[in-house]
N, CA and C atoms as a LAMMPS dump frame, in Angstrom:
ITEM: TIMESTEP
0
ITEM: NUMBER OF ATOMS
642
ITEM: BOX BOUNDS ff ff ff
-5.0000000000000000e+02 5.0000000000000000e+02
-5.0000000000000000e+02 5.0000000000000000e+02
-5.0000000000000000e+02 5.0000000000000000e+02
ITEM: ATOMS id mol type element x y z
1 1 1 N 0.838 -1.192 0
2 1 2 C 0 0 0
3 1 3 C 0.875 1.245 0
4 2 1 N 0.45 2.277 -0.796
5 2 2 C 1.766 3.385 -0.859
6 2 3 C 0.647 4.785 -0.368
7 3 1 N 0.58 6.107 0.154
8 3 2 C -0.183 6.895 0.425
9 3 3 C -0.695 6.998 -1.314
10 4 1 N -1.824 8.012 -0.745
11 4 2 C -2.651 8.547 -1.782
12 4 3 C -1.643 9.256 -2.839
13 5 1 N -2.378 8.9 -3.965
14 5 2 C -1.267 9.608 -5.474
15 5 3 C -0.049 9.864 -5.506
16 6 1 N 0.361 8.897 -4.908
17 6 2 C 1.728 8.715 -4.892
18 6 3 C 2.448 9.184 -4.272
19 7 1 N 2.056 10.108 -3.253
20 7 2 C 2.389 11.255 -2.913
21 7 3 C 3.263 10.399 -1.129
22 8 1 N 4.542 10.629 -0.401
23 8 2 C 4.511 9.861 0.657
24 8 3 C 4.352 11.041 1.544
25 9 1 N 4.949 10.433 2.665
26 9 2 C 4.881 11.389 3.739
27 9 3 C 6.179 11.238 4.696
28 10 1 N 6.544 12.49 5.044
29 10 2 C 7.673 12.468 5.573
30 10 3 C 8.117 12.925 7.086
31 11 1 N 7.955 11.943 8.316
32 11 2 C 7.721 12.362 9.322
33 11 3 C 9.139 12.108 10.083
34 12 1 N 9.656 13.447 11.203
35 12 2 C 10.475 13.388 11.733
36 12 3 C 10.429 13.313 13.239
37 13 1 N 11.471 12.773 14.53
38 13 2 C 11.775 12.412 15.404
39 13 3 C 12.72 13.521 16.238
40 14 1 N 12.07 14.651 16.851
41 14 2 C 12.684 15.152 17.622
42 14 3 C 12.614 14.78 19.127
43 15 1 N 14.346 15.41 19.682
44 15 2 C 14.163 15.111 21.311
45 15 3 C 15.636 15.638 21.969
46 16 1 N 15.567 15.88 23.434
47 16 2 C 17.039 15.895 23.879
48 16 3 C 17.609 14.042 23.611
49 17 1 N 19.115 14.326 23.798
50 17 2 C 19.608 13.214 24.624
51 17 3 C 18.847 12.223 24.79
52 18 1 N 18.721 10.858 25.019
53 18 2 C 17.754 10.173 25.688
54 18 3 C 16.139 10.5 26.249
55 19 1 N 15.964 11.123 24.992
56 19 2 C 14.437 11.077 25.391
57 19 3 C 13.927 9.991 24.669
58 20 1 N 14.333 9.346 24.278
59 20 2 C 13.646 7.707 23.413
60 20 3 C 12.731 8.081 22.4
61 21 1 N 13.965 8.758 21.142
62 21 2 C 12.892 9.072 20.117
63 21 3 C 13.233 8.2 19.19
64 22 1 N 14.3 7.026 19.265
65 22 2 C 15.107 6.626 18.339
66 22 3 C 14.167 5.341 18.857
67 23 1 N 13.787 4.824 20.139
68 23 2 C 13.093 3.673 20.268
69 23 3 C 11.463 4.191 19.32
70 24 1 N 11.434 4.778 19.914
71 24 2 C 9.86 5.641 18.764
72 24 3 C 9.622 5.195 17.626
73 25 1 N 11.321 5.899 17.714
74 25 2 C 11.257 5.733 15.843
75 25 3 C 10.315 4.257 15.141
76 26 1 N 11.546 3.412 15.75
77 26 2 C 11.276 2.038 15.468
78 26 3 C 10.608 1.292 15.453
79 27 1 N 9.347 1.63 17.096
80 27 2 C 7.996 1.076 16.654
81 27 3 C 7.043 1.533 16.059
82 28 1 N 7.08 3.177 15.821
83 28 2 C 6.521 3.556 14.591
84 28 3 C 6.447 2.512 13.499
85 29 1 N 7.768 2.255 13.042
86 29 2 C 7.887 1.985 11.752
87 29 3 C 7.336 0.44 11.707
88 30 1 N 7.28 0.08 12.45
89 30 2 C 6.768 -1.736 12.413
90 30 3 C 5.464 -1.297 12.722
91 31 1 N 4.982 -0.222 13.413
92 31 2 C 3.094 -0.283 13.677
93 31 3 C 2.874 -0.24 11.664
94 32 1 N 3.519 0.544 11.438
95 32 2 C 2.964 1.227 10.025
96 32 3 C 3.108 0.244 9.081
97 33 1 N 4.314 -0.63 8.926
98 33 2 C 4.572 -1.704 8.128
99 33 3 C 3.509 -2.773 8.641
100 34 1 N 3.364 -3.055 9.997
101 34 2 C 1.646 -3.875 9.997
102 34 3 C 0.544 -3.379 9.418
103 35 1 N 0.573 -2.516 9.103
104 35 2 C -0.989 -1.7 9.015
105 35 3 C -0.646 -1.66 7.354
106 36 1 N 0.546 -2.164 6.941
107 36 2 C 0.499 -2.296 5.05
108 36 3 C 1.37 -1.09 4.382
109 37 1 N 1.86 0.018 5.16
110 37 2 C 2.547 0.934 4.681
111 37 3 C 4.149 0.434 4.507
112 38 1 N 4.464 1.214 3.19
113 38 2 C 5.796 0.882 2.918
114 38 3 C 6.71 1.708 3.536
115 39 1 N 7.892 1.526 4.38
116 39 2 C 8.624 2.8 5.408
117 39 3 C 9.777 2.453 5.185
118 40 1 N 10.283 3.371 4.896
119 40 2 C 11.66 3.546 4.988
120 40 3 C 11.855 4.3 6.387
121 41 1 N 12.864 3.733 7.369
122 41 2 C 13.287 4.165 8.734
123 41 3 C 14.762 4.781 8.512
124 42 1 N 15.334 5.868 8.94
125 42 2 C 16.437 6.53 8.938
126 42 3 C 16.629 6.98 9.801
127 43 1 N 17.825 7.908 9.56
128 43 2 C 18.619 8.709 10.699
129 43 3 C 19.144 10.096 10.299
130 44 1 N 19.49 10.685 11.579
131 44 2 C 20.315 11.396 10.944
132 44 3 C 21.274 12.208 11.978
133 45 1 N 22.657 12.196 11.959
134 45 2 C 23.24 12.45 10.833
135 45 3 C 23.478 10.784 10.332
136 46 1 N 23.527 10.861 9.14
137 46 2 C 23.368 9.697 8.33
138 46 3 C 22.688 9.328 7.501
139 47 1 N 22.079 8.112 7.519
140 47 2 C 21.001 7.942 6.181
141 47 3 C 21.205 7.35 4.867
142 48 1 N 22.39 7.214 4.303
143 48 2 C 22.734 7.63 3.312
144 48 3 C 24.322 7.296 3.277
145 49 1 N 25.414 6.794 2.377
146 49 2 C 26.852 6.264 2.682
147 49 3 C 27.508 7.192 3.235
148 50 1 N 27.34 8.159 2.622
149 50 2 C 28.353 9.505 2.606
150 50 3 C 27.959 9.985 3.451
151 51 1 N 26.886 10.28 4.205
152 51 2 C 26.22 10.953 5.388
153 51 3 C 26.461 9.908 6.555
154 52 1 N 26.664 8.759 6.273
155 52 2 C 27.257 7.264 7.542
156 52 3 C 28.511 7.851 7.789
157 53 1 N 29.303 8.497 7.078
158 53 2 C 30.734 8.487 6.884
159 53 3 C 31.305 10.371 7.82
160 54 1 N 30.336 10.79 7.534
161 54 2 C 30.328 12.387 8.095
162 54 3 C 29.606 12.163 9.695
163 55 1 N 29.219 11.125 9.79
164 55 2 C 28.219 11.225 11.064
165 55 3 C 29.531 10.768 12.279
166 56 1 N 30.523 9.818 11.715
167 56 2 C 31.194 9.499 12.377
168 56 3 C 32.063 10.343 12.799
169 57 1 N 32.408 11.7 11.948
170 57 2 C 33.402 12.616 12.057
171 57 3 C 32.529 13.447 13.258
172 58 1 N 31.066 13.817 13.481
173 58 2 C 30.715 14.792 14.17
174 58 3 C 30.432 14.331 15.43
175 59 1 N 29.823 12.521 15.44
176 59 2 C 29.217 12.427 16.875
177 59 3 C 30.367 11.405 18.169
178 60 1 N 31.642 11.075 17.236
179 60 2 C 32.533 10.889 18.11
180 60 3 C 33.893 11.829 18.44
181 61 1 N 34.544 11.66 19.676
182 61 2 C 35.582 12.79 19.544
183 61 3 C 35.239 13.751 20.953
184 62 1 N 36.169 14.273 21.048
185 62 2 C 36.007 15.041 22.164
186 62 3 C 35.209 15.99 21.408
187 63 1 N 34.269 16.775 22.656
188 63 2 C 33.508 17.774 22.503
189 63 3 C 33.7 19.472 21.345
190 64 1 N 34.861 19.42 21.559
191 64 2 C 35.815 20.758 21.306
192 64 3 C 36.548 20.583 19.871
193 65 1 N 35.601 19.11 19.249
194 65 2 C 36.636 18.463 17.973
195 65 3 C 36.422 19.446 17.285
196 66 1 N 35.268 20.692 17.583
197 66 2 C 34.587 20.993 15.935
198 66 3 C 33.868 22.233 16.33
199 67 1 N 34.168 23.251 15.657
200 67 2 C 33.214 24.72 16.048
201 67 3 C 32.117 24.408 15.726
202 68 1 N 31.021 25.533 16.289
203 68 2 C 29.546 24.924 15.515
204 68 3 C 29.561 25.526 14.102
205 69 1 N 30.52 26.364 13.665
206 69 2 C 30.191 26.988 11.918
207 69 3 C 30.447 25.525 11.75
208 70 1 N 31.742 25.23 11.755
209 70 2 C 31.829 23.891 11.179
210 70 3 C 31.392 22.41 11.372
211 71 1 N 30.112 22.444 12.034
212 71 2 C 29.63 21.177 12.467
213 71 3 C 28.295 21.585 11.758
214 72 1 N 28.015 22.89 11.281
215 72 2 C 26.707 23.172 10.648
216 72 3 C 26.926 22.83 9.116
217 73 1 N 28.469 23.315 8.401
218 73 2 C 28.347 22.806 7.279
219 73 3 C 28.699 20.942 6.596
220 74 1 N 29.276 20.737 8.268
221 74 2 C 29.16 19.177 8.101
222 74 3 C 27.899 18.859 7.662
223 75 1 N 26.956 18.705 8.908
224 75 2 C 25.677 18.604 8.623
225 75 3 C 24.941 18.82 7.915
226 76 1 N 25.084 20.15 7.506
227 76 2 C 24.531 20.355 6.246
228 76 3 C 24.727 19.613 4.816
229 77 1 N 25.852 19.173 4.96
230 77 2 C 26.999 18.2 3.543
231 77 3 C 26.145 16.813 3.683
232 78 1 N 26.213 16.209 5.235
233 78 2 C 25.048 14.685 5.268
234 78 3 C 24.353 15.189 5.382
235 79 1 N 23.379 16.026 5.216
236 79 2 C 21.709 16.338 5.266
237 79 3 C 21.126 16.377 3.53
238 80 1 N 22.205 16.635 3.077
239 80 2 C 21.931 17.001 1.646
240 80 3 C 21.953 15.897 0.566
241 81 1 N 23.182 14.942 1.166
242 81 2 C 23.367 13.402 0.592
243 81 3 C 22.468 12.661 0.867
244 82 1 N 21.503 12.577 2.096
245 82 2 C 21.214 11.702 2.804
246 82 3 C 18.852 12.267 2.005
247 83 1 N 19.045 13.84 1.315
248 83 2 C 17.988 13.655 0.606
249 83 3 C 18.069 13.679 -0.276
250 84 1 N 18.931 13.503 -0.629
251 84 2 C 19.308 12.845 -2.37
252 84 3 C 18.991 11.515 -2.685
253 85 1 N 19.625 10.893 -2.226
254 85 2 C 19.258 9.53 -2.472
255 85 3 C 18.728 8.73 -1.336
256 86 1 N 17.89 8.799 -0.43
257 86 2 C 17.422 8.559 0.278
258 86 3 C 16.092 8.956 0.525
259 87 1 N 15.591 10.465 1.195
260 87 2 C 14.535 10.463 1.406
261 87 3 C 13.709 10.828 0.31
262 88 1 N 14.38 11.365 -0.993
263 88 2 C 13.883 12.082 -1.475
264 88 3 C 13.027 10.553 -2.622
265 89 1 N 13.967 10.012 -3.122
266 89 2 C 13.337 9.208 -3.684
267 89 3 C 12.101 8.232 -2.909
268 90 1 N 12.393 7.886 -2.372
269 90 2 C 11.629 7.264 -0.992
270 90 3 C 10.085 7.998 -1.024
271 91 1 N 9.773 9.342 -0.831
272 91 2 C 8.671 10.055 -1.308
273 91 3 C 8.201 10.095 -2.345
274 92 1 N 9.04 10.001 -3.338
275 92 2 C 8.642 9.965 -4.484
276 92 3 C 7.927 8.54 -5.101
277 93 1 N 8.2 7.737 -4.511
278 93 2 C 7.538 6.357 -4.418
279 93 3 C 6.517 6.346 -3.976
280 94 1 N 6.145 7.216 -2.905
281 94 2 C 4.95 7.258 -1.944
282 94 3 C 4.844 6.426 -0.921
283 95 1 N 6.553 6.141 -0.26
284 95 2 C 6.68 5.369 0.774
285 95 3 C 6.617 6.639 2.342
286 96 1 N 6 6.195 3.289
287 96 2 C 6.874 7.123 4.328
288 96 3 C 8.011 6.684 5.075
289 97 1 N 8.601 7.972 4.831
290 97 2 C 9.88 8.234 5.798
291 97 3 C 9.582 8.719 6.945
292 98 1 N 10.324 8.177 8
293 98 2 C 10.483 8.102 9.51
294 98 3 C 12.041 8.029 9.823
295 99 1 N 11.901 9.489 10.144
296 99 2 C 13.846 9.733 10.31
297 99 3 C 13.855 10.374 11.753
298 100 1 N 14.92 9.672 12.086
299 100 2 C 15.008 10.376 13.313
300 100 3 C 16.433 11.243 12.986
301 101 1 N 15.623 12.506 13.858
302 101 2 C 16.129 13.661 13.675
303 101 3 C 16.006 14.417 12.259
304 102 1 N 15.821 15.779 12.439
305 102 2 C 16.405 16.27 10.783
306 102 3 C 16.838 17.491 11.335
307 103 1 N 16.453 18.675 10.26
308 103 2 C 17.128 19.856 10.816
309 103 3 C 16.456 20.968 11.701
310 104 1 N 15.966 20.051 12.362
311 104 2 C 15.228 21.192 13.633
312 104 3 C 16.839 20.651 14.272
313 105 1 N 17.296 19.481 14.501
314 105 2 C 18.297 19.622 15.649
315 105 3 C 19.925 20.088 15.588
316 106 1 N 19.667 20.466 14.057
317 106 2 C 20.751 21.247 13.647
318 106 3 C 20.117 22.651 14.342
319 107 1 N 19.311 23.217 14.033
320 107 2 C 18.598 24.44 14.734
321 107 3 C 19.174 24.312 15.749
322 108 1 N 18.851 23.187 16.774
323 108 2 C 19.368 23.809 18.267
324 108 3 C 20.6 23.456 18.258
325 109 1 N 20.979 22.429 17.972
326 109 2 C 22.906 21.789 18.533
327 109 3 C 23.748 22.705 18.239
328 110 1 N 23.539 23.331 16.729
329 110 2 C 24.361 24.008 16.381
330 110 3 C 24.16 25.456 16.422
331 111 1 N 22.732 25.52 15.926
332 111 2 C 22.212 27.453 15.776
333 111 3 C 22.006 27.685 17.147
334 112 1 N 22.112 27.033 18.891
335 112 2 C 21.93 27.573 20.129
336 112 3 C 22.998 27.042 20.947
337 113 1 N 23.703 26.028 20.395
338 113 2 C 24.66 25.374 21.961
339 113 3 C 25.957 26.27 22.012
340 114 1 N 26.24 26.805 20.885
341 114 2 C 27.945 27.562 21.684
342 114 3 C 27.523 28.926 20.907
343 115 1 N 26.393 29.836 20.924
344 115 2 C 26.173 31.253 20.238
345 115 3 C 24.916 30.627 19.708
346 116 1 N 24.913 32.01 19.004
347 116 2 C 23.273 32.155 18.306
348 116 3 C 23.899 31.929 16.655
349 117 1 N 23.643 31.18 16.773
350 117 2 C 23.695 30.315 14.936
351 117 3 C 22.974 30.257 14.254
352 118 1 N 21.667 30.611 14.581
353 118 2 C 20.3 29.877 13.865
354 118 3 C 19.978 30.458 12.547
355 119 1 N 20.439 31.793 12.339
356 119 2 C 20.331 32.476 11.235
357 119 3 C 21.112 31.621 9.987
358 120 1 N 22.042 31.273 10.385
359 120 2 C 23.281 30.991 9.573
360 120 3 C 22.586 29.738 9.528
361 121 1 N 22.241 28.458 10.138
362 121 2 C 21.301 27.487 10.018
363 121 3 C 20.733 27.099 8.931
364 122 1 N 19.378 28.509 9.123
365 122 2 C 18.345 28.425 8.25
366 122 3 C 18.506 28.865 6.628
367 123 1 N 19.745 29.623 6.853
368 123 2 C 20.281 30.024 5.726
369 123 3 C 20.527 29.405 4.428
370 124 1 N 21.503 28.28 5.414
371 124 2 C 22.419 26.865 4.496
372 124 3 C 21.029 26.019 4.454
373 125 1 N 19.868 25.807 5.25
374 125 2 C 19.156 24.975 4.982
375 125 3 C 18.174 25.524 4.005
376 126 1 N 17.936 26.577 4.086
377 126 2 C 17.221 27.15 2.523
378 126 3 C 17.605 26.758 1.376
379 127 1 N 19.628 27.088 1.396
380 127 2 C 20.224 27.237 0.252
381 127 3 C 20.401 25.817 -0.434
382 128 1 N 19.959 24.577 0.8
383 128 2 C 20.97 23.499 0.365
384 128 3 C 19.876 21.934 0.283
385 129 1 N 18.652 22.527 1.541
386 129 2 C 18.151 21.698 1.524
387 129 3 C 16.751 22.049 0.877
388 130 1 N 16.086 23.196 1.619
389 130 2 C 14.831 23.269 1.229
390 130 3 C 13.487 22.501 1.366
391 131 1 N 13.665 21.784 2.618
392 131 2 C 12.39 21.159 2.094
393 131 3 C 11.733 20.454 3.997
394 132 1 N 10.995 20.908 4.323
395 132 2 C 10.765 20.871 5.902
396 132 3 C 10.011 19.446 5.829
397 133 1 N 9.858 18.736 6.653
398 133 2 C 8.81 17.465 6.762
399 133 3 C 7.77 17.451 6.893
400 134 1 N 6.86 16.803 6.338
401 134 2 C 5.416 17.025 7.288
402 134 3 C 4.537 17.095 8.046
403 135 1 N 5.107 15.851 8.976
404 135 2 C 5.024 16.025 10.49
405 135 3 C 6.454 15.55 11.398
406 136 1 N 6.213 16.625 12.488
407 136 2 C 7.557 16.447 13.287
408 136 3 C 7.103 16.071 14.851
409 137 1 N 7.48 14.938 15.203
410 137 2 C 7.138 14.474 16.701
411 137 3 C 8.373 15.288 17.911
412 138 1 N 7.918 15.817 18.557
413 138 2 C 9.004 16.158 19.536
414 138 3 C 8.758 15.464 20.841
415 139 1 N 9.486 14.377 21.579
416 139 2 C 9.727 13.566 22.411
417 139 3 C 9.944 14.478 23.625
418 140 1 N 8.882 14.894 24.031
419 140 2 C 9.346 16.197 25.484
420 140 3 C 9.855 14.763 26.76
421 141 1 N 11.292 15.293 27.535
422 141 2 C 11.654 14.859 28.326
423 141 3 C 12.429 15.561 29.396
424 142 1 N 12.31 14.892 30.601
425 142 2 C 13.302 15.622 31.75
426 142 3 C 14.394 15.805 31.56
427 143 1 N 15.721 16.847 31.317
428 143 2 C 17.029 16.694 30.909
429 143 3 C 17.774 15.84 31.296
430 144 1 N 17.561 15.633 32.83
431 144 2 C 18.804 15.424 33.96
432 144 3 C 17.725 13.382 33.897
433 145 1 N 16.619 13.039 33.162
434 145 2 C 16.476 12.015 33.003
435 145 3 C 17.005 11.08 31.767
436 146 1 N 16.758 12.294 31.062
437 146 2 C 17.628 12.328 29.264
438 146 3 C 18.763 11.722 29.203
439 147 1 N 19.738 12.376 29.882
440 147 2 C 21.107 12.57 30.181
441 147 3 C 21.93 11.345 30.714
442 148 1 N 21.01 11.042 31.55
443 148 2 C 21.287 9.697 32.533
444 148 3 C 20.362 8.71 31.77
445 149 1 N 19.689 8.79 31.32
446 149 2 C 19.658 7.24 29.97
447 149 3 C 21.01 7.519 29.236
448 150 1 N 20.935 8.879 28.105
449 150 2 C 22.078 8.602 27.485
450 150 3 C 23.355 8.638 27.425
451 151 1 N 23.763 8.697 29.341
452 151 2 C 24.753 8.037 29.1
453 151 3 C 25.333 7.088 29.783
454 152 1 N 23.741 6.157 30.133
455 152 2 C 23.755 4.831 30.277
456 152 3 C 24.188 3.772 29.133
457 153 1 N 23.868 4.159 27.771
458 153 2 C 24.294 3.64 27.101
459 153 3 C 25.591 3.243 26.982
460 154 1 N 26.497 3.994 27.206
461 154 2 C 28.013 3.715 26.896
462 154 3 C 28.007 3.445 25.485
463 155 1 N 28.12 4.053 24.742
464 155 2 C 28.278 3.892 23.695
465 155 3 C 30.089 5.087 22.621
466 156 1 N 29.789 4.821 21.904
467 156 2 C 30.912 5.473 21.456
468 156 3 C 30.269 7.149 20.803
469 157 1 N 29.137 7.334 20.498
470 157 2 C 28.71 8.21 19.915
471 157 3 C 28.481 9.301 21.197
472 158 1 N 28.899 9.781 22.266
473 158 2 C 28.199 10.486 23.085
474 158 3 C 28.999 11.973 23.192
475 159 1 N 29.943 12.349 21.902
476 159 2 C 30.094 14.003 21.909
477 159 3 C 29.248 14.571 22.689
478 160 1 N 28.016 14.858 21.983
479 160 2 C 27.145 16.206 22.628
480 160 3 C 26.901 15.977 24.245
481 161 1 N 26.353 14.141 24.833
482 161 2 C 26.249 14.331 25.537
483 161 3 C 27.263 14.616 26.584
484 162 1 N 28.234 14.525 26.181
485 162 2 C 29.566 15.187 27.091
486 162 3 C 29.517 16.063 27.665
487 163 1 N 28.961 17.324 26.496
488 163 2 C 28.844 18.706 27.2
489 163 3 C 28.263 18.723 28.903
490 164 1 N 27.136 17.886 28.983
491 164 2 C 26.613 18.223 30.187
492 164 3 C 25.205 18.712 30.165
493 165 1 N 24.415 18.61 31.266
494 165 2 C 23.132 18.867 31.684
495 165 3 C 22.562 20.567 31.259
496 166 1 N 23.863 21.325 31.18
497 166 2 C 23.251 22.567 31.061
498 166 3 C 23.093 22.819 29.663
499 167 1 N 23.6 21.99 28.747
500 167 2 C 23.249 21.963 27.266
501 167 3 C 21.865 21.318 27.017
502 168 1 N 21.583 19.92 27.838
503 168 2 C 20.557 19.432 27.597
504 168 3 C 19.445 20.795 28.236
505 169 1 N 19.128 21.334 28.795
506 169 2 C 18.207 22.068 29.367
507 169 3 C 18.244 22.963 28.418
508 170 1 N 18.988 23.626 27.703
509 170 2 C 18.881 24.635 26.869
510 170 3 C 18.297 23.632 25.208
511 171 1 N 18.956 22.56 25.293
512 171 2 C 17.975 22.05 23.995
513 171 3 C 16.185 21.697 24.457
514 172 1 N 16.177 21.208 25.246
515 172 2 C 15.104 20.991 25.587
516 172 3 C 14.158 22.672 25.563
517 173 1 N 14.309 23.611 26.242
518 173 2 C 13.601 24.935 26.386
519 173 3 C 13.273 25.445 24.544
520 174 1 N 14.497 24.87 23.934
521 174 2 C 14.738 25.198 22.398
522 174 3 C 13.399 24.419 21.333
523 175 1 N 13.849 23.281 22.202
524 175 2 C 12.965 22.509 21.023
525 175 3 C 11.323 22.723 21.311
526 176 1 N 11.307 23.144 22.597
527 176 2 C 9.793 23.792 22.959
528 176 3 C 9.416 24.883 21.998
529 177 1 N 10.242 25.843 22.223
530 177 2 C 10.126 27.074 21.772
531 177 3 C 9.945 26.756 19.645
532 178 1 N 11.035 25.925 19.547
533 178 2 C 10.508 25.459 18.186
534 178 3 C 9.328 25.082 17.45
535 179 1 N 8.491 23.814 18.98
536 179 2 C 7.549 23.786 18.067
537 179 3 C 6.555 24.817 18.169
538 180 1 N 6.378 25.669 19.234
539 180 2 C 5.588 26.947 19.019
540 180 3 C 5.735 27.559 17.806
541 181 1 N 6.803 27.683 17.439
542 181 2 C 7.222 28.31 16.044
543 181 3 C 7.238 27.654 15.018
544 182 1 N 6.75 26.322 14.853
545 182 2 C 6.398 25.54 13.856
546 182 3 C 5.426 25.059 13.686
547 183 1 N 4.376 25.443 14.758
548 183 2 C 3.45 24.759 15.313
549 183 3 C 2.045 23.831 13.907
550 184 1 N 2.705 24.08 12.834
551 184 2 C 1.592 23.503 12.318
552 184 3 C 2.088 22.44 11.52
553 185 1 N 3.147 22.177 12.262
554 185 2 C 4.119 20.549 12.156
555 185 3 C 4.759 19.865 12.818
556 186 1 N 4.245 20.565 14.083
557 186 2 C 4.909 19.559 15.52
558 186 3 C 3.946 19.334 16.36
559 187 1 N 3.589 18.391 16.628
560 187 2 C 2.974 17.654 17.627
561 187 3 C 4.427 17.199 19.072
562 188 1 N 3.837 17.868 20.076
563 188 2 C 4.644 17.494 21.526
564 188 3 C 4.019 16.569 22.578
565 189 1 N 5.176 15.536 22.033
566 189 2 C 4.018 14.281 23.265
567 189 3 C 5.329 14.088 24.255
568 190 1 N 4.856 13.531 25.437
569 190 2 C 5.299 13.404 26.666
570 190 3 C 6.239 12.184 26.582
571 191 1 N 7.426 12.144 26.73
572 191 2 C 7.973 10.821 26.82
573 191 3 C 8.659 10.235 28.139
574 192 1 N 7.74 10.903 29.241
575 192 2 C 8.411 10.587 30.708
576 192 3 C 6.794 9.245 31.022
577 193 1 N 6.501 8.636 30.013
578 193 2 C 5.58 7.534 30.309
579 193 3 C 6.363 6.022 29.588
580 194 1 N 5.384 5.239 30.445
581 194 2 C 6.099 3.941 29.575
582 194 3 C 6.05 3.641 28.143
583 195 1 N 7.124 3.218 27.848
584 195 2 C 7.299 3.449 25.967
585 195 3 C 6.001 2.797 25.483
586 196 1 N 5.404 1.454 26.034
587 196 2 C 3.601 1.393 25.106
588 196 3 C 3.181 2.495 25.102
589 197 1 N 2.801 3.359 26.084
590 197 2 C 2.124 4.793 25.956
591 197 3 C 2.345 5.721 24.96
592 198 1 N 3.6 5.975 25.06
593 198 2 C 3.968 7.325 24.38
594 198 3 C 4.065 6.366 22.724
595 199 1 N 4.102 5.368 22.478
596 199 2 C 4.292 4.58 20.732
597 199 3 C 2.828 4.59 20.433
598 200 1 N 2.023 4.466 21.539
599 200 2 C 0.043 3.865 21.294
600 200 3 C -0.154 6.003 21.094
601 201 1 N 0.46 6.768 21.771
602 201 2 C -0.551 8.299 21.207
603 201 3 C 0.596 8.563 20.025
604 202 1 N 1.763 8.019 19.618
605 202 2 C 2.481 8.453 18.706
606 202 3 C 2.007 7.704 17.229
607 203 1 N 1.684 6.781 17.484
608 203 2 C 0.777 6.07 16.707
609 203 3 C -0.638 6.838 16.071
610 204 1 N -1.493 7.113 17.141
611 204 2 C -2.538 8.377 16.651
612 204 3 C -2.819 9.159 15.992
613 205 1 N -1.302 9.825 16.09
614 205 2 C -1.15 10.974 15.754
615 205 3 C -0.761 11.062 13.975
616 206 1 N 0.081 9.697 14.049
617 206 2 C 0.618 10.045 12.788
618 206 3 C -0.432 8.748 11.396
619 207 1 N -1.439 8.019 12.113
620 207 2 C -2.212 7.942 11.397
621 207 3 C -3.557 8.49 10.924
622 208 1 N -3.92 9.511 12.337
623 208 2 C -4.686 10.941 11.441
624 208 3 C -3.882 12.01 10.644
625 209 1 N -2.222 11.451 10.668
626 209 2 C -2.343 12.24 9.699
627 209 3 C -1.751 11.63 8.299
628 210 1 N -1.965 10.571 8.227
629 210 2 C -2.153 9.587 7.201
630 210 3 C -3.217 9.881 6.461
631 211 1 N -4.136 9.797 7.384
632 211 2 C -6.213 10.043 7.527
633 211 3 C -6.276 11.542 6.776
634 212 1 N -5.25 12.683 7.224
635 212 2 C -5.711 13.616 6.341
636 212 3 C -5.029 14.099 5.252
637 213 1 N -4.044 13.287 4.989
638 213 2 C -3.373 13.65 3.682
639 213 3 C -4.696 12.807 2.46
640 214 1 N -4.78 11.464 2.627
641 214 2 C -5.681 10.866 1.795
642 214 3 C -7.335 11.527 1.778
């Protein structure tokens, strides 16, 4: 089953740190593949070879590897590969995409964590990308709960969360303030409930708006 006239839909995964948007992601994408939809699941930074290959340069490394000018035109370089041959065709099929992350979190990581960037942001994302999603989930969570999931993980990817709690609080206030300012593509659901909960109203949400594209 592909959406109406071919047309897909392209929904994104915002959140701090460990707010479990990346588990989201995932049962999104298996509710939707039960229900007969074709999904492509992504990432980002990544997505895409060349954007796998840039993701590794930005999210490991000490904190201080990388100014934010230059972590914006990284990003911007895998954001651009990664809708090239990835999401873009993918829509064009009339499959949905379910990416976690896009460039709202270039907005905050880079256009708010070390200066006011955002201009310069929206700039390169006009010039380079152009093209916003159609619906954007933002995973609202406690920082200092965020923080301590992610960096329970131990994993090798945890740059940003290095910085510390006072970055997460400023993304979090950010990504609020975002979707006010986007508000007619972000839906803000609660993710301090058990993950059935927050996947059963994330689920809802994004098949009324399945319901109103067709």
């Amino acid at each position: 089953m592909t959406t109406a006239q071919g047309r897909g839909l392209f929904l994104t995964f915002e959140g701090i740190d460990g707010s479990g948007k990346s588990t989201q992601c995932r049962l999104l994408a298996e509710h939707l593949r039960a229900l007969g939809r074709e999904v492509i699941l992504t990432r980002e930074p990544g997505g895409s070879p060349g954007a796998e290959e840039i993701r590794r340069l930005v999210l490991e490394g000490d904190p201080d590897r990388w100014s934010a000018e230059t972590e914006i035109l990284l990003f911007t370089a895998a954001r651009r590969d990664h809708l090239e041959r990835t999401i873009l065709p993918a829509l064009a099929e009339g499959k949905v995409v379910v990416c976690d992350r896009f460039a709202d979190s270039t907005r905050m990581y880079q256009g708010l964590s070390r200066g006011d960037l955002r201009a310069t942001v929206d700039k390169l994302h006009a010039l380079m990308i152009g093209r916003e999603p159609d619906l954007t989930i933002l995973i609202d969570m406690d920082p200092t709960t965020g923080l301590s999931r992610a960096k329970g993980r131990q994993g090798t990817e945890e740059r940003f969360e290095d910085f510390g709690l006072e970055l997460q609080e400023k993304m979090r206030a950010g990504f609020l303030s975002l979707a006010a300012e986007f508000a007619d593509r972000f839906q803000v659901i609660d993710g301090a409930r058990p993950i059935e909960a927050v996947a059963a109203e994330v689920a809802e949400v994004v098949e009324a708006a399945l319901v109103a594209q067709a």
